[in-house]
SESE-796940 format. One record per residue (C-alpha): y negated, x negated, z; residue number from 1; residue in one letter. Coordinates in nm, 2 decimals. Last residue first. Example, Ala and Ser with C-alpha at 12.3 -4.5 7.8 and 13.67 -1.06 7.14 Angstrom:
REM residues 2
@Y = 0.11 X = -1.37 Z = 0.71 i = 2 aa = s;
@Y = 0.45 X = -1.23 Z = 0.78 i = 1 aa = a;
END
This chain:
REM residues 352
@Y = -8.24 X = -6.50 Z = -3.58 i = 352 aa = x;
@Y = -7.96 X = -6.30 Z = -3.38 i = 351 aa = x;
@Y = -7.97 X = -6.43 Z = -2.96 i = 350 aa = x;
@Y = -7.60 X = -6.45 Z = -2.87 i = 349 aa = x;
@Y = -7.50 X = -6.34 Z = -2.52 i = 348 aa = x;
@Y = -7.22 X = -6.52 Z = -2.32 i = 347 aa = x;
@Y = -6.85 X = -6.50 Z = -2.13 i = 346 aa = x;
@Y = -6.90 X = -6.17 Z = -1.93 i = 345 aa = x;
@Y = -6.57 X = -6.07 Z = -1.77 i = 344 aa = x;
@Y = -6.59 X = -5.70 Z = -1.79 i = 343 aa = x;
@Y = -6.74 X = -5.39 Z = -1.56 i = 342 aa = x;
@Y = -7.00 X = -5.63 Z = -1.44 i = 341 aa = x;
@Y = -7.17 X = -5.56 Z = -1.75 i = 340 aa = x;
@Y = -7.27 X = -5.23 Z = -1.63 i = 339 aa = x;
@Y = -7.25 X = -4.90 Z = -1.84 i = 338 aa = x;
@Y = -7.43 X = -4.75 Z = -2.15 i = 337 aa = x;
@Y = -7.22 X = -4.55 Z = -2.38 i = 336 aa = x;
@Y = -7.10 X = -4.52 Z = -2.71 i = 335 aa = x;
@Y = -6.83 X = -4.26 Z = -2.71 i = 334 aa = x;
@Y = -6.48 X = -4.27 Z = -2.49 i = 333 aa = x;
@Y = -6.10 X = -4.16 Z = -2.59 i = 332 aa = x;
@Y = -6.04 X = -4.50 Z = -2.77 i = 331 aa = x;
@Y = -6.23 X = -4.83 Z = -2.62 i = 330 aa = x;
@Y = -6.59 X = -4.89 Z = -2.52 i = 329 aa = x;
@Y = -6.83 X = -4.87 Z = -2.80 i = 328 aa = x;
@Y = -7.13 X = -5.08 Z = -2.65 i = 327 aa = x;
@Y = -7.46 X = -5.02 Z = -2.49 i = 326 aa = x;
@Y = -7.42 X = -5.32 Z = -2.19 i = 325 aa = x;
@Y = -7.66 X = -5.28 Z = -1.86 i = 324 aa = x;
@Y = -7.76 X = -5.56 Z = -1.65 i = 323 aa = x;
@Y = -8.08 X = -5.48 Z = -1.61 i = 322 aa = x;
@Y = -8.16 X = -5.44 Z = -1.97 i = 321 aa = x;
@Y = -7.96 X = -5.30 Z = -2.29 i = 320 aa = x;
@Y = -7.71 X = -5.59 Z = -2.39 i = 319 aa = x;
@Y = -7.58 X = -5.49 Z = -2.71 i = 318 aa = x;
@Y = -7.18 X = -5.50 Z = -2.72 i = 317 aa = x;
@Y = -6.89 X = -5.75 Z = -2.81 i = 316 aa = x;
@Y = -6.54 X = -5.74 Z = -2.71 i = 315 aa = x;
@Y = -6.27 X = -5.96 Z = -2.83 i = 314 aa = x;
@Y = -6.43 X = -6.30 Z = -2.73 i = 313 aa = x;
@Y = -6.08 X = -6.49 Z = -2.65 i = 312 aa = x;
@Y = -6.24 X = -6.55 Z = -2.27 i = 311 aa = x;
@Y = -6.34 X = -6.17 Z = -2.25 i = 310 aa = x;
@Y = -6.69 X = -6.08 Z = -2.31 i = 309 aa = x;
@Y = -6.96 X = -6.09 Z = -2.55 i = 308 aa = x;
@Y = -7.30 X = -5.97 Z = -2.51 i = 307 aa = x;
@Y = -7.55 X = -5.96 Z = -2.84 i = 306 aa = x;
@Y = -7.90 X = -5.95 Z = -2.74 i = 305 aa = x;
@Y = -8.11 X = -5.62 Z = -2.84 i = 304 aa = x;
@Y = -8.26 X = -5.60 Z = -2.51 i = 303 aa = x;
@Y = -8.31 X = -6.01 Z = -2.35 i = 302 aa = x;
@Y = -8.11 X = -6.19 Z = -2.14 i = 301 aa = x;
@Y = -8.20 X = -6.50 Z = -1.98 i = 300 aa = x;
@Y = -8.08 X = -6.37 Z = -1.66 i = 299 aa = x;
@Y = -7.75 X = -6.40 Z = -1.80 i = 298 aa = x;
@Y = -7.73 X = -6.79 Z = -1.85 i = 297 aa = x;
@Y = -7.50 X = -6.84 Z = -2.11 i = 296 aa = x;
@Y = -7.74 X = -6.79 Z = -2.42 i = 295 aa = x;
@Y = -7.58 X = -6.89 Z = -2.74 i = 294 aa = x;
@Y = -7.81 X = -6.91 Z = -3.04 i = 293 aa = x;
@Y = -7.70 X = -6.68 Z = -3.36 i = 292 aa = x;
@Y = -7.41 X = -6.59 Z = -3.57 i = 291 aa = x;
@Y = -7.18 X = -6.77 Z = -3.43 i = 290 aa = x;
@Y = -7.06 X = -6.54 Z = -3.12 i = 289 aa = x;
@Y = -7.07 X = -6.30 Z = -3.44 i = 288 aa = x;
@Y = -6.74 X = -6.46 Z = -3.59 i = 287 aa = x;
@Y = -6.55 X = -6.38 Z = -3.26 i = 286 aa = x;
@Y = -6.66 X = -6.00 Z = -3.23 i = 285 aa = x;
@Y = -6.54 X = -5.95 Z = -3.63 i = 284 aa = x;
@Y = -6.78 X = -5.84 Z = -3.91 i = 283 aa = x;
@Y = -7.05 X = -6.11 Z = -3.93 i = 282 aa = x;
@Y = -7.42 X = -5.98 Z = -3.90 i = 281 aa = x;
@Y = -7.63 X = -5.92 Z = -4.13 i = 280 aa = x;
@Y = -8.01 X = -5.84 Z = -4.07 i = 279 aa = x;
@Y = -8.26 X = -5.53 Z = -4.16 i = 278 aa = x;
@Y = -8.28 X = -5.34 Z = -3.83 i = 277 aa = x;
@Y = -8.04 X = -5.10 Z = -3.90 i = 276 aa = x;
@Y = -7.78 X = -5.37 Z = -4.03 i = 275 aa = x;
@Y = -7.85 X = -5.49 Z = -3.72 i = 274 aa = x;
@Y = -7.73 X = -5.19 Z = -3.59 i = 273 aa = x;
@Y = -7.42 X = -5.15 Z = -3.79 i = 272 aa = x;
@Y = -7.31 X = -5.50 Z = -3.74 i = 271 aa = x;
@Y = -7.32 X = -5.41 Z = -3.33 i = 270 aa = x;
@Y = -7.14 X = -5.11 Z = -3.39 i = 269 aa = x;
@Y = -6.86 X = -5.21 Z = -3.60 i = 268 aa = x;
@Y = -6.78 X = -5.52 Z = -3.37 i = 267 aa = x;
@Y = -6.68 X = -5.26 Z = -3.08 i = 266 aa = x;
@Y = -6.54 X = -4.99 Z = -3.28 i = 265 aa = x;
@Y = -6.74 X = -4.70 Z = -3.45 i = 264 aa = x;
@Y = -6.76 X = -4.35 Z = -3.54 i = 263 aa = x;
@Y = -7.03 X = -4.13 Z = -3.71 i = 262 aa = x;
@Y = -7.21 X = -4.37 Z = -3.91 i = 261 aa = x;
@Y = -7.02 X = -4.57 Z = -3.87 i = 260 aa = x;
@Y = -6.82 X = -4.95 Z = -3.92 i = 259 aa = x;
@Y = -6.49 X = -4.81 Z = -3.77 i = 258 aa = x;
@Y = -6.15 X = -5.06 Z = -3.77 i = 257 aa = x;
@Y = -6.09 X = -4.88 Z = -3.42 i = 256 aa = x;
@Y = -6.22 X = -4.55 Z = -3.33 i = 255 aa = x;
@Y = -6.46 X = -4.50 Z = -3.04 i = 254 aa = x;
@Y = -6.67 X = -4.13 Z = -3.07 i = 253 aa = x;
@Y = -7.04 X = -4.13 Z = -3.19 i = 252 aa = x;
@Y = -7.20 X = -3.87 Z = -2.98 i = 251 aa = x;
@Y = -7.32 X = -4.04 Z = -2.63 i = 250 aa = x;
@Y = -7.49 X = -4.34 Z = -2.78 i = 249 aa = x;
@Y = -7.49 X = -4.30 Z = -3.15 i = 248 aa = x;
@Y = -7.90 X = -4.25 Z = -3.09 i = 247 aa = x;
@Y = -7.87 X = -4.62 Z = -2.88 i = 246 aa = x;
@Y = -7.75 X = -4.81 Z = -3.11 i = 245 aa = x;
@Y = -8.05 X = -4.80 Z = -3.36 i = 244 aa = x;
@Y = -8.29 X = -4.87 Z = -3.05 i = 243 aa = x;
@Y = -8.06 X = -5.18 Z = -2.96 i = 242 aa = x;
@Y = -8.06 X = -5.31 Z = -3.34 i = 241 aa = x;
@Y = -8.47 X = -5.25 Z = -3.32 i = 240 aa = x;
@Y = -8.48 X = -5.48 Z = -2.99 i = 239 aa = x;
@Y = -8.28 X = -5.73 Z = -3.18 i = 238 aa = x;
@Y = -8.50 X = -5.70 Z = -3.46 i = 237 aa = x;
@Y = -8.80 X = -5.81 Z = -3.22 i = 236 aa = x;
@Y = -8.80 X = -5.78 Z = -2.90 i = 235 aa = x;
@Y = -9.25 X = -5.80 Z = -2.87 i = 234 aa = x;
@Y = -9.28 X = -5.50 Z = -2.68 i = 233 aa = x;
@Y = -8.97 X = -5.39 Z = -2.47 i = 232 aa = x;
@Y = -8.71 X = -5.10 Z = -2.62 i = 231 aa = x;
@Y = -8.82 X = -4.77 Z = -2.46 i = 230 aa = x;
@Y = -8.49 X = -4.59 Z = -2.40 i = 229 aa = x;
@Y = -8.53 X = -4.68 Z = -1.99 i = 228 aa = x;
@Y = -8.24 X = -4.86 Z = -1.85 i = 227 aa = x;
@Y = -7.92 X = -4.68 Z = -1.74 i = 226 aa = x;
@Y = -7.83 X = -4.60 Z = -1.39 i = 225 aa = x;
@Y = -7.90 X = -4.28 Z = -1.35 i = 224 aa = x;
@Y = -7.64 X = -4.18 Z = -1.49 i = 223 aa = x;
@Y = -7.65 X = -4.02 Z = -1.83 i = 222 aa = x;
@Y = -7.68 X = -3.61 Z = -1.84 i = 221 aa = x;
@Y = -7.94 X = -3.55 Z = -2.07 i = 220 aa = x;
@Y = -7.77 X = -3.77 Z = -2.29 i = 219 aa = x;
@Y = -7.48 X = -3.50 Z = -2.34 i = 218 aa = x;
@Y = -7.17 X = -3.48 Z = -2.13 i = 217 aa = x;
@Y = -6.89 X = -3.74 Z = -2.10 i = 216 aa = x;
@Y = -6.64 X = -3.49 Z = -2.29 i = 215 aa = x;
@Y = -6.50 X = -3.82 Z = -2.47 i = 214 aa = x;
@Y = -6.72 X = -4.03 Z = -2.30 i = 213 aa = x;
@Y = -7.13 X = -4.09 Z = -2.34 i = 212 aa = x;
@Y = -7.17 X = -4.22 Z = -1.97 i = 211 aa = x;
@Y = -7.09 X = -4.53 Z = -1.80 i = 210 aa = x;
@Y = -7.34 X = -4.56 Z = -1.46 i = 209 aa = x;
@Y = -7.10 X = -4.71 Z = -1.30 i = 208 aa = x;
@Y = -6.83 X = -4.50 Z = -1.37 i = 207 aa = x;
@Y = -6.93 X = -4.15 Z = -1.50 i = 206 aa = x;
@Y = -6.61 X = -4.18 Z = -1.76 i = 205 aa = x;
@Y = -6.39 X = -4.49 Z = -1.68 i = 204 aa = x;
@Y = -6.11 X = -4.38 Z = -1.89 i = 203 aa = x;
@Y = -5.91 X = -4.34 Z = -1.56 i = 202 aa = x;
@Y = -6.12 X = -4.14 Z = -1.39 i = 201 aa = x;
@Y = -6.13 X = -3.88 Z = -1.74 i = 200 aa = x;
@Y = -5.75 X = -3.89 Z = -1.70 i = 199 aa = x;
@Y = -5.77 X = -3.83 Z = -1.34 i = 198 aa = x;
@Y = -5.95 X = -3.52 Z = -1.39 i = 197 aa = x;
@Y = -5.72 X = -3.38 Z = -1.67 i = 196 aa = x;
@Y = -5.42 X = -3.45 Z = -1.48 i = 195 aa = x;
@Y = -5.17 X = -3.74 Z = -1.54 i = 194 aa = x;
@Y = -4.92 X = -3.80 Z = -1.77 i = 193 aa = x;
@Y = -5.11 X = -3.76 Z = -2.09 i = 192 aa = x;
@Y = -5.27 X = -4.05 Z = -2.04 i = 191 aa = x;
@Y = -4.93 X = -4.28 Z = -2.03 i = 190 aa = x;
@Y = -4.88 X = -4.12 Z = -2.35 i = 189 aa = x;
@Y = -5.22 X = -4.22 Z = -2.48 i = 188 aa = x;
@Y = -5.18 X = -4.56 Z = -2.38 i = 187 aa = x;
@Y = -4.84 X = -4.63 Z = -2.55 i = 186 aa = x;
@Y = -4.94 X = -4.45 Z = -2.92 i = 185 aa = x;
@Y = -5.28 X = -4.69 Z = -2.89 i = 184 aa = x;
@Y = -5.04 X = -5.00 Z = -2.83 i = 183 aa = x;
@Y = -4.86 X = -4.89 Z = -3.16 i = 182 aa = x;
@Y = -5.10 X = -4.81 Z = -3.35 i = 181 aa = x;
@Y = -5.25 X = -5.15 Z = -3.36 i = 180 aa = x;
@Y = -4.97 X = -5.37 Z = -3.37 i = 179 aa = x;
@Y = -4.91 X = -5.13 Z = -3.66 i = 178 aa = x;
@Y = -5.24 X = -5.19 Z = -3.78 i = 177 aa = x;
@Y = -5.20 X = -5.57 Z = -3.73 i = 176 aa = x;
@Y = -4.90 X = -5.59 Z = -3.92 i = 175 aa = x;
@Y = -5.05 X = -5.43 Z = -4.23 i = 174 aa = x;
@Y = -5.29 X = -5.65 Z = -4.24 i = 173 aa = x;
@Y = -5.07 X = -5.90 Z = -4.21 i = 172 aa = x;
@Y = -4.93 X = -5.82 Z = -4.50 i = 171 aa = x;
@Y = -5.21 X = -5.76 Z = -4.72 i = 170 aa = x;
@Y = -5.34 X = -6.10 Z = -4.59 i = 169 aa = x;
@Y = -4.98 X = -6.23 Z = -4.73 i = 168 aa = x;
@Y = -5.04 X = -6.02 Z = -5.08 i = 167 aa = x;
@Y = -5.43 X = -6.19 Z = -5.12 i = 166 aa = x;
@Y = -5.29 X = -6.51 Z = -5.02 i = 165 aa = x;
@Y = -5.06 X = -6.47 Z = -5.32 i = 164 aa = x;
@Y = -5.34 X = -6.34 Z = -5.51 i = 163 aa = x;
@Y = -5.57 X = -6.66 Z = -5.45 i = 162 aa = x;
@Y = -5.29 X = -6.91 Z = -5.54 i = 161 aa = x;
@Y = -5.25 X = -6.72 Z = -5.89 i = 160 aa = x;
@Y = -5.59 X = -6.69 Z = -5.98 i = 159 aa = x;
@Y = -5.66 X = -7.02 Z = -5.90 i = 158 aa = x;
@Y = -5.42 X = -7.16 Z = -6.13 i = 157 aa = x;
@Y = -5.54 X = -6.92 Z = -6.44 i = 156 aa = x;
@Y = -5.87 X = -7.07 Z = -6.37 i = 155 aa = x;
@Y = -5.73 X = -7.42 Z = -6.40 i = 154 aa = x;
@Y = -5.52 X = -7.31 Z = -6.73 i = 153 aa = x;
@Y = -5.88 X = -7.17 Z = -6.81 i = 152 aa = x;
@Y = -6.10 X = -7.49 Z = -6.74 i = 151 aa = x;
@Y = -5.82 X = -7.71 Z = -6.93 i = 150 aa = x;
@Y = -5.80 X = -7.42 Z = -7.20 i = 149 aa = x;
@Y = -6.22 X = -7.43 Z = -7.25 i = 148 aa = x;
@Y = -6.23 X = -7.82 Z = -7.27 i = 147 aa = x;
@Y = -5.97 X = -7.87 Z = -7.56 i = 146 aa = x;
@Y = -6.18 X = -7.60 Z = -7.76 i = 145 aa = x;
@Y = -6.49 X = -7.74 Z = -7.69 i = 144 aa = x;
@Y = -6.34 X = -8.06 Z = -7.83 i = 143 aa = x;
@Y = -6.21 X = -7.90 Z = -8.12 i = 142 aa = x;
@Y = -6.55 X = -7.75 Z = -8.23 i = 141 aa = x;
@Y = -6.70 X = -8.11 Z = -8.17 i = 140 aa = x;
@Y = -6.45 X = -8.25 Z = -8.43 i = 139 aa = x;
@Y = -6.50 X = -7.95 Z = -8.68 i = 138 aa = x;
@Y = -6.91 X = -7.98 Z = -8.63 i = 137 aa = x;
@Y = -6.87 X = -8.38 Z = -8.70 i = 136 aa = x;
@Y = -6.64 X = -8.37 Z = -9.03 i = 135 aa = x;
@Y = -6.30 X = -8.41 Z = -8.98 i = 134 aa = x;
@Y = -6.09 X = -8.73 Z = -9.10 i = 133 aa = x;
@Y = -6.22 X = -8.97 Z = -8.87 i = 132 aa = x;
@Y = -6.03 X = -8.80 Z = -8.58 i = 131 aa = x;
@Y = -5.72 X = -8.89 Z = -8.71 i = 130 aa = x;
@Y = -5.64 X = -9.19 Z = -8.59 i = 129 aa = x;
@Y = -5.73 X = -9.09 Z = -8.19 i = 128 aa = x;
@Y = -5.38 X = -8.91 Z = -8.19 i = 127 aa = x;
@Y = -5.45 X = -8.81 Z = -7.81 i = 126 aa = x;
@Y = -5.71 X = -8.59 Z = -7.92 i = 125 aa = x;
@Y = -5.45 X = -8.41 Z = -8.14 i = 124 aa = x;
@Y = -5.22 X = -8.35 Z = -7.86 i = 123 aa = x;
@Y = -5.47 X = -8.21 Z = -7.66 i = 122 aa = x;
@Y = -5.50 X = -7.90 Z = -7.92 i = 121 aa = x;
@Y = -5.20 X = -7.80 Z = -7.78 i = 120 aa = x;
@Y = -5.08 X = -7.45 Z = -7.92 i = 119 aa = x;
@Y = -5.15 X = -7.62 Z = -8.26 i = 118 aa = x;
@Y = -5.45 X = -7.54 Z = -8.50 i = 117 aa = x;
@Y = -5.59 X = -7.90 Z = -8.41 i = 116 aa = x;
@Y = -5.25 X = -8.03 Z = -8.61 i = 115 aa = x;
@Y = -5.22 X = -7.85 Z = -8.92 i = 114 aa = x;
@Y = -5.61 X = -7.92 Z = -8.89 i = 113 aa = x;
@Y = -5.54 X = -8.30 Z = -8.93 i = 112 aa = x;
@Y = -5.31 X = -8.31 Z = -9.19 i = 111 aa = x;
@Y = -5.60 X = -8.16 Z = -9.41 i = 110 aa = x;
@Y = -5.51 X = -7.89 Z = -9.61 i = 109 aa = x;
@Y = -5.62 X = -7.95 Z = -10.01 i = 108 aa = x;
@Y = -5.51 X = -7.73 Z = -10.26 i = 107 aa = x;
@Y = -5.88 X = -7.52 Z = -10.26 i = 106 aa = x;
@Y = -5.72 X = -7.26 Z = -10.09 i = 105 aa = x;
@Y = -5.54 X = -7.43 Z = -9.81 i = 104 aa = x;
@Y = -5.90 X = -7.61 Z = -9.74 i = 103 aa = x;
@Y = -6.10 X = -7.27 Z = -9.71 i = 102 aa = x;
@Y = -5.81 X = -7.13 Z = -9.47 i = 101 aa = x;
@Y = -5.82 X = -7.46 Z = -9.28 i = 100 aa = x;
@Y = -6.14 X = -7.40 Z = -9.24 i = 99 aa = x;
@Y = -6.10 X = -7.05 Z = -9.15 i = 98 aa = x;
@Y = -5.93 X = -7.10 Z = -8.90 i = 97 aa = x;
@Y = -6.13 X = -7.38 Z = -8.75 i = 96 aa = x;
@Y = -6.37 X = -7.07 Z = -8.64 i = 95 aa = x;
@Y = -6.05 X = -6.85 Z = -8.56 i = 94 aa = x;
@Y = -5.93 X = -7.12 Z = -8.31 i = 93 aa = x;
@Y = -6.29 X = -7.14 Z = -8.15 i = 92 aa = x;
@Y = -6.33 X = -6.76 Z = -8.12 i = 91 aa = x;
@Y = -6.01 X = -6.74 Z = -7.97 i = 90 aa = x;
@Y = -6.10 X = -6.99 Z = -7.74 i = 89 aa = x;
@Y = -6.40 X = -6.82 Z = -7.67 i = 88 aa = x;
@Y = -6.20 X = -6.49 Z = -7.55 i = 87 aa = x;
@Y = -5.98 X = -6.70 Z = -7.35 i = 86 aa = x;
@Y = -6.25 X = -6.80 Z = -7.15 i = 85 aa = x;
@Y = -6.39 X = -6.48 Z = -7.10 i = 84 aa = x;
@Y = -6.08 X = -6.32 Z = -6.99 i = 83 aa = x;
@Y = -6.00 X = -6.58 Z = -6.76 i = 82 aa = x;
@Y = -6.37 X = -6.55 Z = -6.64 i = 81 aa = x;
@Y = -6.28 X = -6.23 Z = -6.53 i = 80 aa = x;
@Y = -5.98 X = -6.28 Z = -6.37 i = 79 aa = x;
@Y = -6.16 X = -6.53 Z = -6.14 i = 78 aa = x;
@Y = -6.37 X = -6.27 Z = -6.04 i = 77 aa = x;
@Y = -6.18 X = -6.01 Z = -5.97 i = 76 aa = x;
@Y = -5.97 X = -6.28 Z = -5.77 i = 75 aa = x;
@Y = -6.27 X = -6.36 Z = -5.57 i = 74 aa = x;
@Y = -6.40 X = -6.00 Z = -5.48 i = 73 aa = x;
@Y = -6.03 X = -5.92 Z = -5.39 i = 72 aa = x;
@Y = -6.00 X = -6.23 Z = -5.15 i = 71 aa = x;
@Y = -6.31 X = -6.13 Z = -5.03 i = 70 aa = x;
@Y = -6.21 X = -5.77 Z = -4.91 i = 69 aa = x;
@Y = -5.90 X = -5.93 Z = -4.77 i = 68 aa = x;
@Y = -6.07 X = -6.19 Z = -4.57 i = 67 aa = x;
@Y = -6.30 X = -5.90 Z = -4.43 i = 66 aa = x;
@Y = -5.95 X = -5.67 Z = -4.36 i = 65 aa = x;
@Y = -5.78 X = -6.00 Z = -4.20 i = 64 aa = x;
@Y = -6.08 X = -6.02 Z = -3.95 i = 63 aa = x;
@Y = -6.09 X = -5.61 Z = -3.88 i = 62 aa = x;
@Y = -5.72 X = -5.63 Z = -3.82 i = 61 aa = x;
@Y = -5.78 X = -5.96 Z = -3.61 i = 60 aa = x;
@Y = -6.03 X = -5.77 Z = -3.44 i = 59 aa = x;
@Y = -5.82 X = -5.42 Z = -3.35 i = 58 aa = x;
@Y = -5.50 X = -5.63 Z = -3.22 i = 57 aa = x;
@Y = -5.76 X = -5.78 Z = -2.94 i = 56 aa = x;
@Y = -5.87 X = -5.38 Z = -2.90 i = 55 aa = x;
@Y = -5.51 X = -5.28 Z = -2.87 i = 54 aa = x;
@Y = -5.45 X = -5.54 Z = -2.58 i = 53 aa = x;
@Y = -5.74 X = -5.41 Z = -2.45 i = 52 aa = x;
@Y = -5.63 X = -5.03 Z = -2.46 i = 51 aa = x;
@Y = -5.30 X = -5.16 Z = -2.32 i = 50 aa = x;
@Y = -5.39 X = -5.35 Z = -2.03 i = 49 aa = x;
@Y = -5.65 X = -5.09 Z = -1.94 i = 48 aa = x;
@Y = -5.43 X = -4.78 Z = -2.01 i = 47 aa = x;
@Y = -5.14 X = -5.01 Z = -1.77 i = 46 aa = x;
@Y = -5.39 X = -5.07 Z = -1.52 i = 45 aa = x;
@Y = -5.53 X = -4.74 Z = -1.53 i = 44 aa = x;
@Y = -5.20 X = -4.58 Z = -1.51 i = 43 aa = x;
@Y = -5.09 X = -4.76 Z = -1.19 i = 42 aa = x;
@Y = -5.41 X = -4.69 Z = -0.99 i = 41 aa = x;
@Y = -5.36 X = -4.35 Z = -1.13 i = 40 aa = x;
@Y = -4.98 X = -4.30 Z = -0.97 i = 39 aa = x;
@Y = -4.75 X = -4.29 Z = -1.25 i = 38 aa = x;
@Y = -4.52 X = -4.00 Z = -1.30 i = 37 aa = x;
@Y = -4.14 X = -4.04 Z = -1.27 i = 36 aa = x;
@Y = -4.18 X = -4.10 Z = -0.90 i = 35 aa = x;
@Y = -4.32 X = -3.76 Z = -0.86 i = 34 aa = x;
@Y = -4.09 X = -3.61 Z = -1.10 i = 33 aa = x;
@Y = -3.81 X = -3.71 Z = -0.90 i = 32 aa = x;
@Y = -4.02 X = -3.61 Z = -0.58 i = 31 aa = x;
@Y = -4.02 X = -3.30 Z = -0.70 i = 30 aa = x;
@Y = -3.70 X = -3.29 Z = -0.75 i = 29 aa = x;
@Y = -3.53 X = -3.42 Z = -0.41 i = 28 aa = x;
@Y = -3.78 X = -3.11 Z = -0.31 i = 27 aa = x;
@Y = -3.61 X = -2.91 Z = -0.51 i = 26 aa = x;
@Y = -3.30 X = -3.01 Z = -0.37 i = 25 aa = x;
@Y = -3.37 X = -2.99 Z = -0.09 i = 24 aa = x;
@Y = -3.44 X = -2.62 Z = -0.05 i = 23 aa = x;
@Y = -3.13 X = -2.53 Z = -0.27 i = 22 aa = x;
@Y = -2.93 X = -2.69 Z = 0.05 i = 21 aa = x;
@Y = -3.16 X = -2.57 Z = 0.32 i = 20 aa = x;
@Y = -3.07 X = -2.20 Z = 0.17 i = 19 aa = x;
@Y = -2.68 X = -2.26 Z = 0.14 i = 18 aa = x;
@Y = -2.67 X = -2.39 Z = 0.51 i = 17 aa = x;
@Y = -2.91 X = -2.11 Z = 0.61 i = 16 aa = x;
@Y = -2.68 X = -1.86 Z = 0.42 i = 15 aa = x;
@Y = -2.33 X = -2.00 Z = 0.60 i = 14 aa = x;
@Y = -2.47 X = -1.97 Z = 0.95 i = 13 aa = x;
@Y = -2.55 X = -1.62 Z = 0.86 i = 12 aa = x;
@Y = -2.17 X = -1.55 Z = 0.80 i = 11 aa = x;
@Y = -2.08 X = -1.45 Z = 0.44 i = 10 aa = x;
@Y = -1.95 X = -1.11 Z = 0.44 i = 9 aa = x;
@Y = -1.63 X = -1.03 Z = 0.46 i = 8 aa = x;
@Y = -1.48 X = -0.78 Z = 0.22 i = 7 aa = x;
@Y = -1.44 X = -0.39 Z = 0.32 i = 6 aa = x;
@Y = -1.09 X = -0.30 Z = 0.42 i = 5 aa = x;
@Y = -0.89 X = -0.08 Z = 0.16 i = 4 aa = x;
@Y = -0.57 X = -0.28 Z = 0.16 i = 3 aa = x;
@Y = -0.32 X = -0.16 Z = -0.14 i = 2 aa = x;
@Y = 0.00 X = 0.00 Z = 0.00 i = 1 aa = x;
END
């Protein structure tokens, strides 16, 4: 006869033990994820390692991209005059062409032009013999000719050794955006680990006086740290670079290999502004720590001076006054104004 008793229920000793069991486990979970998640100290450090890593990355791309551009120039060049040389040889070969046309005709074709009129008109020089038996103009005609295919095969030479350095700057080019990419690709997932706030903490936004980043506000908001927008009397083109900066400050966005208008990277700003104000500048952070006099002693600043920091030079901004840089910071930021202090300050550069 089948049972009809009720089942046991589970003892209440048995539901706590159940309960502080789930309970633990999510806490042995959220602390998972805790650990999983950099703390921001640790995230800045590694976004900072990363972004500058990416930023040294950034000037050899924009160096191999200037080599490249003049490497292209030169081989345009060189092609061209290829094509003009040949071109007058041509017309040389075709001039003593019809000599020997006019000769064959009257019965008569020199030994000698059967030779000028070969592939190797170098050949006929050599046979010095001969050379009595043109006239003067025919003579001069082939030494032109002899003259114009040592220049081209020389040309041709060129040519050739400038577009193989051409296809390895191509390459490393290449290299160097990937490098690039890459490091960028790192930091922003490391970014997107942490909370809105402490992303913006970690990109240095508001710090020290650093305003103008990504979501930084507008100029109306800048700390009150900056120096006054009114460049000094008397500072010359470098004042007029730092006045041309300083309307991207706050709107025109980091993006490396950038020359602006509307975006820049480090070197691409301060070329653009001089370029504002009339002067060239080199390209790359390390080639402008050449372009002008070195001044090592900070207080001998002046507005519109070119700052460079880092002991390999890979960061260069516009110094901006009591002790304030104007530069374009790193990805995720917009020109801004913030202490020098901030980075290892190596040496200004006074342009012209």
């Amino acid at each position: 006869m089948a049972s009809h008793r009720r089942p046991k229920q589970p003892g209440r000793t048995r539901v706590t033990v159940l309960t502080a069991t789930a309970a633990a486990a999510v806490a042995l979970s959220a602390q998972a994820a805790h650990a999983d998640s950099p703390s921001k100290a640790d995230a800045k450090a590694k976004v900072d390692k990363l972004y500058e890593e990416a930023e040294q990355a950034t000037e050899k791309y924009n160096g191999a991209k200037e080599k490249q551009d003049k490497l292209e120039k030169q081989v345009s060049d060189l092609q061209d005059k290829v094509a003009r040389g040949q071109e007058d040889v041509n017309k040389l070969r075709d001039s003593l062409g019809t000599v020997a046309t006019a000769q064959y005709r009257s019965g008569a074709v020199d030994p000698s032009l059967q030779l000028l009129l070969s592939s190797d008109p170098d050949t006929f020089l050599e046979k010095a013999s001969t050379i009595d038996q043109l006239t003067a103009k025919q003579a001069d005609t082939l030494k032109q000719m002899s003259e114009k295919q040592r220049t081209l095969k020389q040309q041709r030479q060129q040519a050739t050794d400038k577009l193989k350095d051409l296809d390895d700057t191509r390459k490393a080019l290449a290299d160097r955006k990937d490098e690039v990419q890459g490091k960028l690709a790192d930091a922003k997932e490391v970014l997107n680990s942490l909370s809105p706030q402490d992303r913006a903490e970690v990109l240095g936004e508001g710090k020290d006086g650093g305003k103008g980043g990504a979501g930084g506000g507008d100029r109306a908001s800048r700390g009150e740290g900056r120096p006054d927008i009114n460049i000094p009397a008397g500072s010359g083109r470098g004042g007029a670079a730092l006045a041309a900066a300083y309307t991207k400050e706050g709107i025109a966005p980091y993006v490396w290999g950038a020359t602006g208008p509307s975006s820049f990277d480090c070197s691409g700003l301060t070329s653009w502004a001089y370029a504002q104000a009339g002067v060239t500048i080199s390209r790359v952070s390390q080639d402008q720590a050449n372009d002008g006099t070195r001044i090592y002693d900070q207080s001998q600043l002046k507005p519109g001076d070119l700052v460079l920091f880092y002991g390999d030079l890979h960061h260069v901004g516009l110094y901006a006054g009591n002790g304030m840089v104007l530069h374009a910071p790193k990805p995720g930021t917009n020109v801004r104004t913030e202490a020098m202090s901030n980075m290892p300050f190596q040496f200004g550069v006074r342009i012209g």
